[in-house]
C-alpha positions as CSV (number, residue, x, y, z in Angstrom):
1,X,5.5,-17.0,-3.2
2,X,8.9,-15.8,-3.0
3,X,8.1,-11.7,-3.7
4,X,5.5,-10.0,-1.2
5,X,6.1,-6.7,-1.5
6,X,6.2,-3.3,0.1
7,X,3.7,-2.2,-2.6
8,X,1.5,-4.6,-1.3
9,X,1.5,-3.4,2.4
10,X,1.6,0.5,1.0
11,X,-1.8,-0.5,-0.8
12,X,-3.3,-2.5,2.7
13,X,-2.1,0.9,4.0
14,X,-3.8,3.2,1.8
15,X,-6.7,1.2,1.4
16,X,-7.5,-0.6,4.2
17,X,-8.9,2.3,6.6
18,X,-10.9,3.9,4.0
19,X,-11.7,1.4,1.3
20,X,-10.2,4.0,-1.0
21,X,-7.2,5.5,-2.2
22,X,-6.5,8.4,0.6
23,X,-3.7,8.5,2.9
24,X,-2.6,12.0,4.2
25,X,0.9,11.0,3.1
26,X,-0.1,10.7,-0.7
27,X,-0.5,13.6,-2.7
28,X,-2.2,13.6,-5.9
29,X,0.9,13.3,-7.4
30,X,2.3,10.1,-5.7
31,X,-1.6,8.3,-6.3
32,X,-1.3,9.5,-10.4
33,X,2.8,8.4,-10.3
34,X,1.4,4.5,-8.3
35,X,-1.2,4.6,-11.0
36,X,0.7,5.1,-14.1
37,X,3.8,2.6,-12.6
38,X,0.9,0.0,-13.0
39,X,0.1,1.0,-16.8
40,X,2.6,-1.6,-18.3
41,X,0.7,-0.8,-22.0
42,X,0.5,2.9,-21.0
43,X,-3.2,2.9,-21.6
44,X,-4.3,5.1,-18.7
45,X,-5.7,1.5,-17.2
46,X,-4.7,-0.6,-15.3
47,X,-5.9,-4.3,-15.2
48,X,-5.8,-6.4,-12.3
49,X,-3.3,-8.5,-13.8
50,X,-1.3,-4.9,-14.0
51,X,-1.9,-4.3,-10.6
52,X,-1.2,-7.8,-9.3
53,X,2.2,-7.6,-11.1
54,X,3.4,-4.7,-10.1
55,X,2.5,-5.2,-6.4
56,X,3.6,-8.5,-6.0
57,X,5.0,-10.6,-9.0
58,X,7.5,-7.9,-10.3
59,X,8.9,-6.6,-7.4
60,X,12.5,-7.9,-5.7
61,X,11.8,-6.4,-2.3
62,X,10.0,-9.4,-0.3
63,X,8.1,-8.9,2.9
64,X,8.6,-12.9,3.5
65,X,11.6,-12.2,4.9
66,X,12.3,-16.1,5.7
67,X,11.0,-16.9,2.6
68,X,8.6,-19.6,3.9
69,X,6.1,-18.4,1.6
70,X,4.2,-16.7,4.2
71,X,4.2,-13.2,5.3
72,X,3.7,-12.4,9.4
73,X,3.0,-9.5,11.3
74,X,6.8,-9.6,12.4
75,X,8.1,-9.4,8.9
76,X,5.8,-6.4,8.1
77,X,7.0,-4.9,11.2
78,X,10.4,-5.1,10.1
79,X,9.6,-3.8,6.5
80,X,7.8,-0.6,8.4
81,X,10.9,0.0,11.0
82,X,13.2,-0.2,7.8
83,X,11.2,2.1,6.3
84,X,11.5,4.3,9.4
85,X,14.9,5.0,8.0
86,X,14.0,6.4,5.4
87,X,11.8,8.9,6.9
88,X,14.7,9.6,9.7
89,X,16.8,10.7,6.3
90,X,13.9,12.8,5.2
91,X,13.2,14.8,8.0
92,X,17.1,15.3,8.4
93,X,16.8,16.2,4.9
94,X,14.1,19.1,5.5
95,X,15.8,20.4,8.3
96,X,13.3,18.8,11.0
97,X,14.6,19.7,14.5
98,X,16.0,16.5,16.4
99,X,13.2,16.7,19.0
100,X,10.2,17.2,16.5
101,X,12.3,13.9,14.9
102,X,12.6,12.0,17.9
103,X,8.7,12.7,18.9
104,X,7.9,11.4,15.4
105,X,10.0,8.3,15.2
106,X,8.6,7.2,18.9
107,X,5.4,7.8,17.8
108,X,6.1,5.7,14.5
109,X,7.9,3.0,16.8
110,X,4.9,3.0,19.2
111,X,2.2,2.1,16.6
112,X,3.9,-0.4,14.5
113,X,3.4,-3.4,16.1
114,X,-0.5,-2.6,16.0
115,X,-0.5,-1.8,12.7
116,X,1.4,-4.5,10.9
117,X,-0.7,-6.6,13.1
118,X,-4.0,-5.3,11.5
119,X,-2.2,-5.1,7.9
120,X,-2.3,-8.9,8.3
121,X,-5.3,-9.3,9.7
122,X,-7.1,-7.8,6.5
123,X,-5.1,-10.0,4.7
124,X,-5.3,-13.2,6.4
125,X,-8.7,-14.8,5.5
126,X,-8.1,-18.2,7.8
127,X,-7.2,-16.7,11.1
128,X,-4.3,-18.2,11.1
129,X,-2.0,-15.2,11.2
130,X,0.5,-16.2,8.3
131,X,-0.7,-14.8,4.8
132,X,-0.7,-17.5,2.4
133,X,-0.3,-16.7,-1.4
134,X,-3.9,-17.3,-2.4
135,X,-4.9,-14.9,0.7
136,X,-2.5,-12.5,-0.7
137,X,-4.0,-12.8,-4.5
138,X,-7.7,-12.7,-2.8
139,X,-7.0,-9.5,-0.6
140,X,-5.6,-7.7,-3.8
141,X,-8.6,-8.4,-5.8
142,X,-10.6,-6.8,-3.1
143,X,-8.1,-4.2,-3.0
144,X,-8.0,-4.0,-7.0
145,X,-12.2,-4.1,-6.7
146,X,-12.7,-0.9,-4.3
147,X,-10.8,1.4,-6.9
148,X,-12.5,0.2,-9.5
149,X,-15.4,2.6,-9.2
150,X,-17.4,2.0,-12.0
151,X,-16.4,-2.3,-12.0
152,X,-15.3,-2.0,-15.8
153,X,-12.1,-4.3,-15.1
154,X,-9.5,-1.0,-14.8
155,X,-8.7,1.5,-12.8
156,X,-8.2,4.9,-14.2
157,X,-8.2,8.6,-13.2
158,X,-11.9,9.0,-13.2
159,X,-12.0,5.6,-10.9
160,X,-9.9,7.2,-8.2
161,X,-11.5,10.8,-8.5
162,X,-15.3,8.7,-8.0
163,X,-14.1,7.1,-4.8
164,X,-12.8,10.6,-3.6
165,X,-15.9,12.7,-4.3
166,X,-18.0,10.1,-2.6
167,X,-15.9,10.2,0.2
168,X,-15.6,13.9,0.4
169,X,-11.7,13.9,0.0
170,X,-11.9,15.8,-3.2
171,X,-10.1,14.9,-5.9
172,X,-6.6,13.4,-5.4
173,X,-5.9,12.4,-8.8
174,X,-5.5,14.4,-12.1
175,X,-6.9,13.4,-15.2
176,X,-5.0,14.7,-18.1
C-alpha cells in the first residue's frame, strides 16, 4: 500500500461530518469536476472500482509518508499543513490582508492535529491508530456506499443531488 492519497483524506473530509458530499469549501463545480475525474469510461458513473482508483490506486501523492504501509494521524497532519501552503498562496493571490491571513492560518494550524486525528479514527476499524490497506479499502466502500443514494453500484449526478435534498443543502451538483 505504497499510494494513500490526498483524495482519500479530501473524501474522509467531505464525507465524514455529514455522511454526504457537502463541505462549504466545495462548490457545485468542484463536487461535478471530483465526479467526472472518477468517470474513467466517461459514462456519467462512476463504479467503485472508479472511485477506489482514482482515490487511492492511481494517484503518486502518498499520505504514507514512511511508506510502511500505514497511514498515521502524523502523516495526515503533515499532508494538511502542506496543504496550508497552498491556501497561504491563495489568499495572497486574492489579495487577503496579512492579518485576516494570519487569523486564518492559526486557526488552520490550531485544528489540525484534532482533525487528522479524527480522519483516522473513521478510518481505522482496529483501534490501533495506523490505517491498514484493507481499513483503507473498507472505509472507501462506506464512503463509495453513502453517495450512492439509490445503491445501484454508481454514483452519478442524481446520487449527489438525492443526498443534498435530503439533507437540506440543496443541490450542489448539476446534472447536464
Amino acid at each position: 500500500m505504497n499510494k494513500i492519497i490526498k483524495p482519500l483524506i479530501a473524501s474522509a473530509i467531505l464525507i465524514a461530518s455529514s455522511n454526504v458530499v457537502y463541505a462549504d469549501s466545495y462548490s457545485a463545480e468542484k463536487l461535478k469536476e471530483i465526479l467526472t475525474s472518477q468517470d474513467d469510461d466517461c459514462n456519467e458513473k462512476v463504479s467503485f472500482q472508479e472511485f477506489f482508483e482514482e482515490t487511492v490506486t492511481d494517484n503518486n501523492d502518498s499520505y504514507d509518508v514512511n511508506k510502511d504501509g500505514y497511514i498515521t494521524a502524523g502523516e495526515v497532519a503533515l499532508e494538511m499543513k502542506e496543504d496550508l501552503v497552498d491556501t497561504v498562496n491563495e489568499l495572497n493571490k486574492h489579495g487577503v490582508s496579512e492579518e485576516a491571513a494570519t487569523k486564518t492560518i492559526t486557526k488552520e494550524l490550531n485544528s489540525i492535529a484534532k482533525e487528522s486525528a479524527l480522519i483516522i479514527k473513521k478510518m481505522d476499524s482496529d483501534g490501533d491508530n495506523l490505517v491498514e490497506p484493507e481499513e483503507l479499502k473498507a472505509y472507501q466502500r462506506k464512503q463509495f456506499n453513502k453517495l450512492d443514494a439509490n445503491n445501484d453500484g454508481v454514483i452519478t449526478a442524481a446520487d449527489i443531488n438525492k443526498k443534498q435534498a435530503k439533507k437540506g443543502f440543496g443541490y450542489l451538483y448539476n446534472q447536464n
